[in-house]
C-alpha positions in Angstrom: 0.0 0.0 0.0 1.8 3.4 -0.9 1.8 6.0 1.7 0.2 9.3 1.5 2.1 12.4 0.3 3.2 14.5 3.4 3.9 17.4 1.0 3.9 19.1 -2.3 4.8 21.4 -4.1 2.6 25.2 -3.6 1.8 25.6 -7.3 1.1 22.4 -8.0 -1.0 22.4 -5.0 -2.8 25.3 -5.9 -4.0 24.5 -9.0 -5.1 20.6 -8.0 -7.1 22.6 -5.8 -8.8 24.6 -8.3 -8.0 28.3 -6.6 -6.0 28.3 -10.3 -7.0 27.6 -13.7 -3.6 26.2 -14.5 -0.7 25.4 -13.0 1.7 27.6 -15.1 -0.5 30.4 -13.7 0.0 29.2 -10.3 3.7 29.5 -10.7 3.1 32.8 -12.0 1.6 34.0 -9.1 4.5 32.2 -7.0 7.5 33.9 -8.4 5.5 37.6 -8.8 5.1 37.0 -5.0 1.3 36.7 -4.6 1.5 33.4 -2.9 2.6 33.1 0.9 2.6 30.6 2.8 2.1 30.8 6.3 3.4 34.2 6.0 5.9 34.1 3.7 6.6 34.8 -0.1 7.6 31.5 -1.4 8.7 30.3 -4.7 6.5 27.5 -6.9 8.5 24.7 -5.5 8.0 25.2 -1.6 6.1 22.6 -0.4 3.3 23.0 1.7 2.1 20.5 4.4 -1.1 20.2 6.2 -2.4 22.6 8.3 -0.3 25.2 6.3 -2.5 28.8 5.7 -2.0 29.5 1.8 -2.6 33.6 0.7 -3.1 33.6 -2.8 -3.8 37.0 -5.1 -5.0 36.0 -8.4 -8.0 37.6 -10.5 -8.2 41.1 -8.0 -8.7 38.5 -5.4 -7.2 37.6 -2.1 -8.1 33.8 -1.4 -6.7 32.8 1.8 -6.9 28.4 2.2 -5.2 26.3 5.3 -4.5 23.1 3.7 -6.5 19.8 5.1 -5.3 17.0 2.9 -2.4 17.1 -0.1 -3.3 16.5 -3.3 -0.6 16.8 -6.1 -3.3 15.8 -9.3 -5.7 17.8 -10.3 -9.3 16.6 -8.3 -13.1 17.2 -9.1 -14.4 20.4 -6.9 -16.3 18.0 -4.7 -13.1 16.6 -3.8 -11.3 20.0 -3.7 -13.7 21.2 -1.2 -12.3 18.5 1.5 -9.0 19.6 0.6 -9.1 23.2 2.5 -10.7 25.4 4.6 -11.6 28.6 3.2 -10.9 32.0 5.4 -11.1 34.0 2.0 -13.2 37.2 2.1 -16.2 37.3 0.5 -16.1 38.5 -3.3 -16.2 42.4 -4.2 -19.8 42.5 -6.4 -19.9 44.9 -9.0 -23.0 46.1 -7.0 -20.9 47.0 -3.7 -18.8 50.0 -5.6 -20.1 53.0 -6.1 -21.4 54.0 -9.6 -21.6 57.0 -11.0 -19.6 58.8 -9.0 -17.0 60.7 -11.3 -14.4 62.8 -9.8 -14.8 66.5 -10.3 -12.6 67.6 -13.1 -12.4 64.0 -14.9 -13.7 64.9 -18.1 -16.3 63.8 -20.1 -17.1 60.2 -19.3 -15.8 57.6 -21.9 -17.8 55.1 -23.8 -17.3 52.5 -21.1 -18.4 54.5 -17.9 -21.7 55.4 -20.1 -22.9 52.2 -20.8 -22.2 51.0 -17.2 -24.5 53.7 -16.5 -26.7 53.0 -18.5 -27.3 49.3 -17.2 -27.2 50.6 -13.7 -30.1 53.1 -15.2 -32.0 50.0 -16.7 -32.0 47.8 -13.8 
């Protein structure tokens, strides 16, 4: 019977998990220092153990994991879920900004900022 992994490494970790959508952007986000592990900036190949807490910025996200169970293949999410506990904050919604609020002196609004106000109008 083979033993079970005690460790692996963070991005490929990560992206078993599903927090990535591949693992080439979980290295990525490893060596532009967006991943920390228990604290600490660390490099795609630092392993991570149970019970280790995981940061991860990726999308204009923070998504903060403590590992449960190691998994070095990529699982289904059913399976994923049992492999961390989430502590991320909740997602920004697009309705939590403010809209339509321009600073004073920005000029004309562009194309983009009218049609968001427009289907903020339309609602």
């Amino acid at each position: 019977m083979a033993s079970p992994e005690l460790n692996a490494r963070v991005d490929s970790w990560i992206w078993s998990v599903r927090l990535v959508k591949t693992r080439s952007q979980a290295a990525a986000a490893a060596r532009a220092g967006h991943v920390r592990v228990n604290g600490d900036r660390v490099k795609p190949a630092h392993p991570v153990r149970v019970g280790d807490e995981v940061r991860l910025r990726h999308d204009g996200r923070q998504r903060i994991v403590v590992v449960t169970r190691i998994v070095s293949k990529r699982v289904g999410a059913s399976v994923a879920d049992e492999c961390l506990i989430d502590h991320s904050p909740p997602p920004v919604t697009e309705d939590a900004t403010v809209a339509g609020v321009r600073d004073r002196g920005a000029g004309r609004p562009t194309k983009r900022d009218r049609r968001a106000l427009e289907r903020l109008h339309h609602r």
